[in-house]
N, C-alpha and C positions, 0 to 999 in steps of 0.2 A: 368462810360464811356459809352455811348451811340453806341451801336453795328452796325455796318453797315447794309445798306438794304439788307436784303434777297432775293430781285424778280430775280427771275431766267431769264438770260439774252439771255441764249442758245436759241438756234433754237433745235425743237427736231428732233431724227436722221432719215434717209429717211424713211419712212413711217406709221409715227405715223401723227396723226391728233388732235394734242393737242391745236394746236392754227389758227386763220383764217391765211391762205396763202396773201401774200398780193399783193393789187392789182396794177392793170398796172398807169403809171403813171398818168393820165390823170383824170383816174378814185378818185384816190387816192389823188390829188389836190382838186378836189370838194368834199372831206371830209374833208377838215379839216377846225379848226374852224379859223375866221379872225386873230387872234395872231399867229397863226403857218404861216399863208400865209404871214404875213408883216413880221415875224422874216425869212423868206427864202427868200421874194426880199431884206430884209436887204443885205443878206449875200451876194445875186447875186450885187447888186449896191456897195459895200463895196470892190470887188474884182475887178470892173471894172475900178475902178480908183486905186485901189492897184498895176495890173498888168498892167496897162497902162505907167506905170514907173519901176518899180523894172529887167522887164527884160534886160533892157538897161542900168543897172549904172555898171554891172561889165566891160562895155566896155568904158561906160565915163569917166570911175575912172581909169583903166588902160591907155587909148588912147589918150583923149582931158585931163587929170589930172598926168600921166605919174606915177602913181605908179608901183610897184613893185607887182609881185602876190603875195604875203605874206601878202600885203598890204589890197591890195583888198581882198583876202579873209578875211581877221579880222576885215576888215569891215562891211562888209555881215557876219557875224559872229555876231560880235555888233550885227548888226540890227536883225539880229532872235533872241538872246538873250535878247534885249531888249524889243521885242514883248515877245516872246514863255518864254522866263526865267521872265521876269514879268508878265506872267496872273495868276499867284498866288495871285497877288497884285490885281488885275482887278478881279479877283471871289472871293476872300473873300471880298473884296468891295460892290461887286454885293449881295452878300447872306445878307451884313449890313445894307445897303442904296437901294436895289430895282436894278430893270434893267434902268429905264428911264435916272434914275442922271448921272448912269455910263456912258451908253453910249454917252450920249450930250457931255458930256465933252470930252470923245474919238475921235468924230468928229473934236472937234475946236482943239484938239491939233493935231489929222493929218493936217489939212485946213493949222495948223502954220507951223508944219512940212514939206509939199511938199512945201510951198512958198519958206520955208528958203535953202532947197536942190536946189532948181532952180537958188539959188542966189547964193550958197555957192564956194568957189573956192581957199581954202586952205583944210589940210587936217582937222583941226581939226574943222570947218564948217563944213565941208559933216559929221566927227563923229557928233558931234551936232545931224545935220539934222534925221540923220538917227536913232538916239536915241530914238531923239521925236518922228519919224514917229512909232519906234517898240511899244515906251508906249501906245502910243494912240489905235495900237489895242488892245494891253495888258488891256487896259480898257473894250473897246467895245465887244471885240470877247468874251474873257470866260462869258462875261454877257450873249452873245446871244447864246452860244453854249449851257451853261446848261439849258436854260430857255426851249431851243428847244426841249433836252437831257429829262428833266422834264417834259414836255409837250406830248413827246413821248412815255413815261412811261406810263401817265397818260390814254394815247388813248389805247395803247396795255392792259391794266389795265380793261380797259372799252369794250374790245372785239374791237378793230378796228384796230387789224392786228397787225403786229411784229414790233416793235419799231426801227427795222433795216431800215424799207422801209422807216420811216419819214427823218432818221437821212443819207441814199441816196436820197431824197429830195435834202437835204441839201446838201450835195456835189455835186449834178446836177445844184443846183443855183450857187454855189463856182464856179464851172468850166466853169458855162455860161460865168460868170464875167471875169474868165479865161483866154476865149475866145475871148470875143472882146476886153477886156482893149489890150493886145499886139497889135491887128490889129491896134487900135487908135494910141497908144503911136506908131506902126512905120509911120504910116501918118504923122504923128507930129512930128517925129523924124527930118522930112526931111526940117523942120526949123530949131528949136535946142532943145537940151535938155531942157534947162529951161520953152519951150514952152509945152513938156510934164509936166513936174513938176506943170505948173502955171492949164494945163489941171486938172489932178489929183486931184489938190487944192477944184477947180472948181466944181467936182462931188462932193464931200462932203459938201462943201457947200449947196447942193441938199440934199443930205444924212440928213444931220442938221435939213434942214429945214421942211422936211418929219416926220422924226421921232417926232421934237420936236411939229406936229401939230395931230400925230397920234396914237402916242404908248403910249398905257394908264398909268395914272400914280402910280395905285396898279393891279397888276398883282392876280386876285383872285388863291386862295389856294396856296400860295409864301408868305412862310411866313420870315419875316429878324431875323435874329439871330446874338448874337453878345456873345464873355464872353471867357474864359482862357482853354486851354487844345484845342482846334483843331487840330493843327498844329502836338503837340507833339502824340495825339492820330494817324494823317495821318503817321507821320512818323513811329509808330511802326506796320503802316498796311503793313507788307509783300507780299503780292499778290496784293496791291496797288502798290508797289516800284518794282516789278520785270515787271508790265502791263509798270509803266513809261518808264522803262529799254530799253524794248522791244520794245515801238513806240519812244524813243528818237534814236535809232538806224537806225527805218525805216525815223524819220525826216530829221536825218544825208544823210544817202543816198537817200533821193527825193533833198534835196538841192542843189547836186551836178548836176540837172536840171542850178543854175544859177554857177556853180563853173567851172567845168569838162565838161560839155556839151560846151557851149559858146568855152572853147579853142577845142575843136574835131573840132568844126565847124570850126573855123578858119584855122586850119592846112587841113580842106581836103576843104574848097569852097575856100579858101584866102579873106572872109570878112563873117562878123556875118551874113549879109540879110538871109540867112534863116533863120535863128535862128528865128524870128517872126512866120516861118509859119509849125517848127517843137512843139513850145509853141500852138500854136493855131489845130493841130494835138493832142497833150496832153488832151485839152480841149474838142476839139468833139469828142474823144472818149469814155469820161467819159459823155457828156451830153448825147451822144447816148448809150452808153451800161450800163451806172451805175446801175440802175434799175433791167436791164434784169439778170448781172454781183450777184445783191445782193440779189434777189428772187433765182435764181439756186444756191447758197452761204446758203440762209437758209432753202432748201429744204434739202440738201446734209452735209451741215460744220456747227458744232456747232462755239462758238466764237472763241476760241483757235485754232483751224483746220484751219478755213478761215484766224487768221494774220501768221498762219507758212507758207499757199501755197505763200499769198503777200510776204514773207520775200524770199522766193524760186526766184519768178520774181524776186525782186529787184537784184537777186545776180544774176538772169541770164542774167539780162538786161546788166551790167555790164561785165559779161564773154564773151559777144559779141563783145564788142567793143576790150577787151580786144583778142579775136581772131583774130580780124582781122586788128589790128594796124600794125604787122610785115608787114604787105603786104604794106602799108602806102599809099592807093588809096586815091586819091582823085577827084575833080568833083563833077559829081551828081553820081557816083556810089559810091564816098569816104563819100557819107551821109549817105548811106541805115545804116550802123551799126551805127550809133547817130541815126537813125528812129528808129531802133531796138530798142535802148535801152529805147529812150523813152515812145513806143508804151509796152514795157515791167513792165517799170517802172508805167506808169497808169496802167494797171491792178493790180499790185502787191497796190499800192495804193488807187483801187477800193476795193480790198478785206479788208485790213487793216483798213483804216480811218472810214468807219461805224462800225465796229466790237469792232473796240477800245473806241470809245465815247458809244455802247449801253454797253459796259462791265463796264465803271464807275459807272454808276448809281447804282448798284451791290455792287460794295467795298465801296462806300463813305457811312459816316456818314449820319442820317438823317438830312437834313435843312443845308448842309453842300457841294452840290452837285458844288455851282458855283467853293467856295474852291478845292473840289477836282478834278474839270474837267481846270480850270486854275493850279492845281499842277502837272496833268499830261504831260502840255505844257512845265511847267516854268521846270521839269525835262528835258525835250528834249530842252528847249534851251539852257542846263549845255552843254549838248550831243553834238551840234553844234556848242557850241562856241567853245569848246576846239577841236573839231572835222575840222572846216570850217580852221584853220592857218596849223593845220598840211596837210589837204589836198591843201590846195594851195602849201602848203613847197613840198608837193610829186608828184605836177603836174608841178613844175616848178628845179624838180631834173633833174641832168643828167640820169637817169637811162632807164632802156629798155623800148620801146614802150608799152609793153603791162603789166609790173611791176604794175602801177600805180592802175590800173585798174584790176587789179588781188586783189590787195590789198584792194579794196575800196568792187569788191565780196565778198571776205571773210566775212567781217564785218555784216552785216546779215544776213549770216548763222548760225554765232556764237551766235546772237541775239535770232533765234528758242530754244535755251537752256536755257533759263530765264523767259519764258513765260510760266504765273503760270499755272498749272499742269491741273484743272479744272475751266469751265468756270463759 
């Protein structure tokens, strides 16, 4: 059995000087080498036409398609699960076949996927649609995350700072993407849906054509592996399975961004339109702080410290609104607690999602990294699917205003108790 990496992932405690502190953004861009720069506009281009659509289908699905929120949540359910619960498929892929193959083919099945959502207008179309649209990154993403993940390793390895600050890179491009795909997709809204959809299609198509003129076709020091026993070696990694646990929890409650947030909004503006500029609020606060947020994270918090305080926000982001539902304001003062919570929820999610991809590289097997950073997902998409029907069943119960949301707290708090012991 081939023992997992040993590179120690932690940040050491405040005042030791064991490794370069890392540098300010700007700075830290013009180090790195061309593969790291195209795999982070990857990530930023990929997300601009991701959230160019995804923010608006739990209102098309319910509104203009007249489902049931049972519905619509199981849908969106699917489709994380179909993403996030197969990039196990999409990283062991990647670790067999290379990054370049995986991702091409990722692209053309999102391209096919947003077409076919634009067009679709039964339910078992939209499930369709939204199947393909999750495979397709379940292909691309664990390809590009581990390579990143690896890459990152590889610099901190080399003296070039903490492998934290490449992998908040990388979620400063996500969130870029974040950012404007919602701004677009509501410009475009104000045609129709399908003209978002046909948009979305459109950037990947861009996506396609980029990669497939740019992104080399062997990745030096990436080597492909293939042969019996992975799988069954991941599953008897215990401190692999308890990290899954613990960010399938935090995926659970960020998702309620498109579940729980969307109906707050409704019930205190009487229509989504903010919703676009509470999602894009999410955004610039992670492009602007992420950085500053993950440099004071590894002065201060090893990796385990920095995902219990994110699990703390997510549950306070949550007690918020739950506070303040009795009162049942609405307006623009019935937003501030949906601002709250989201403004809560990104930082709990600035802390968590670099801490959790620099912690893999750690547990996984050698030459086995894309597998185990796609099993860490495809665990959190068990998490949400079965997570996403029950929370629509308890946001669409009769129960007291602030029940729901009480309940949805709890759940990562419970999550700080599984999160393995040493980082």
């Amino acid at each position: 059995m081939t023992e997992p990496c040993t590179r120690r992932a932690s940040q050491p405690p405040s005042g030791e000087q064991s490794r370069p502190r890392a540098r300010s953004g700007l700075g830290q861009w013009a180090e790195l080498s061309p593969l790291l720069r195209l795999l982070i506009l990857t990530q930023l281009a990929f997300n601009v036409g991701f959230f160019g659509v995804l923010p608006f289908l739990a209102e098309h699905l319910g509104t203009a398609m007249g489902m049931a929120g049972w519905l619509v949540g199981l849908v969106l359910g699917l489709r994380t699960f179909s993403q996030q619960g197969l990039f196990v498929v999409g990283g062991a892929l990647a670790d067999r076949y290379g990054v370049r193959p995986v991702v091409l083919a990722g692209c053309a099945l999102r391209i096919a996927g947003f077409a076919w959502l634009g067009y679709a207008e039964r339910t078992w179309a939209v499930i369709g649609a939204v199947l393909l649209i999750g495979f397709a990154a379940a292909l691309f993403s664990p390809a590009v995350e581990s390579e990143v993940a690896r890459q990152a390793v590889a610099r901190e390895e080399a003296g070039g700072g903490p492998r934290t600050g490449v992998l908040a890179l990388f979620t400063v491009a996500g969130q870029a993407g974040a950012f404007v795909g919602p701004l677009l997709g509501a410009l475009l809204l104000g045609v129709d849906f399908r003209t978002v959809c046909l948009a979305g299609a459109g950037i990947f198509v861009l996506v396609l054509a980029g990669h497939w003129w740019l992104l080399p076709q062997h990745i030096p020091g990436r080597t492909r592996v293939s042969g019996p026993g992975a799988v069954r070696n991941l599953l008897r990694n215990r401190r692999f399975l308890a990290l899954c646990l613990a960010y399938g929890t935090y995926l659970l409650a960020y998702n309620q961004l498109y579940l729980a947030l969307p109906a707050e909004v409704e019930r205190a503006a009487g229509s989504q339109a903010p919703l676009a500029w509470l999602f894009a609020l999410s955004s610039l606060l992670v492009v602007t702080t992420q950085l500053p947020v993950t440099r004071w994270a590894a002065d201060r918090l090893d990796l385990r410290r920095s995902m219990a305080a994110g699990l703390v926000l997510l549950a306070t982001g949550f007690a918020v609104v739950a506070a303040a539902r009795p009162a049942d304001l609405t307006g623009t003062t019935g937003l501030f607690p949906a601002a709250a919570f989201v403004v809560l929820l990104t930082l709990g999610q600035m802390l968590i999602a670099p801490a959790a991809r620099a912690w893999v590289p750690d547990l996984a097997e050698e030459g086995r990294l894309g597998l185990y950073t796609g099993a860490l997902s495809s665990a959190s998409g068990l998490i949400v699917l079965a997570g996403s029907a029950a929370s629509g069943t308890l946001l669409d119960a009769h129960l007291p205003p602030a029940a729901p949301w009480l309940v949805l707290a709890a759940i990562p708090l419970a999550a700080i108790a599984v999160l393995p012991r040493r980082p």
